[in-house]
N, C-alpha and C positions, 0 to 999 in steps of 0.2 A: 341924094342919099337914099330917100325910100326907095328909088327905083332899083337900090341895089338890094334892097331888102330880099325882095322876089326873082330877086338871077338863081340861076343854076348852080350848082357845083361847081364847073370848070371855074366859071369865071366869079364865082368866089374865092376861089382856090388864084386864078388870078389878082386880083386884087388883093388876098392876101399879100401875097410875091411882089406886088406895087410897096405895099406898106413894109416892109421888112428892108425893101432896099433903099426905102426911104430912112427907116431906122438906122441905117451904117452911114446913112449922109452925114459932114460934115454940116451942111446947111438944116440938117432937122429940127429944129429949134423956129428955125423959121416957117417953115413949110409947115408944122407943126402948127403955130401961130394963124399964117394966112387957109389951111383947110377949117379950122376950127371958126374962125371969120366966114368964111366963105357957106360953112354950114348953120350957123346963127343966120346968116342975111336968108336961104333956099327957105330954112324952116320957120325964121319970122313972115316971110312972105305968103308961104303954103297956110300956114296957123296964125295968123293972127290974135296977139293977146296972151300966146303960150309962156310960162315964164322960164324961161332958161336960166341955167347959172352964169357969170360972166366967162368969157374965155382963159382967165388965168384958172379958174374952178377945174374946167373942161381939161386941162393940160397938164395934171397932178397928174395923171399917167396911163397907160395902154389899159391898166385893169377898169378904172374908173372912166374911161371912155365905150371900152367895151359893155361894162355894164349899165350905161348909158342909153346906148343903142340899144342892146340884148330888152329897155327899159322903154323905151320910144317904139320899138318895133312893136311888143308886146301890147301897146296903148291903142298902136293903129291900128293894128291887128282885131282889139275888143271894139274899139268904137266903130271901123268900116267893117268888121263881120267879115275881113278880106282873107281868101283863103291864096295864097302864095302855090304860082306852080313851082314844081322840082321835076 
């Protein structure tokens, strides 16, 4: 996930286009489910000790996931002083 922090436009703009087609999925519920797992396990691993919400928290919706990240990026951002290319 962080390393998507620091991609470029295209393939943000990519990835968004992943998530949207994910959105029309019948299956989205699930997939929903196992990225939300999938990013607990990358970011307990990375961070050690961080406290996350559970993943039913995580999956009340696209705004509160966004603001999330928008909330994570901004942390990593302050505490590694990391400046992201574009």
């Amino acid at each position: 996930m962080f390393r998507c922090l620091a991609i470029g436009v295209t393939r943000w703009r990519a990835i968004r286009s992943l998530g949207q087609a994910v959105a029309k999925s019948p299956l989205k519920q699930s997939i929903d489910r196992a990225v939300m797992q999938w990013m607990q396990y990358r970011i307990n691993s990375k961070m050690p000790g961080l406290t996350m919400p559970p993943v039913d928290d995580l999956l009340k919706g696209s705004a509160m996931l966004e603001e999330n990240i928008d909330k994570w990026r901004a942390n990593r951002l302050t505490a590694w002083r990391y400046k992201p290319f574009h």
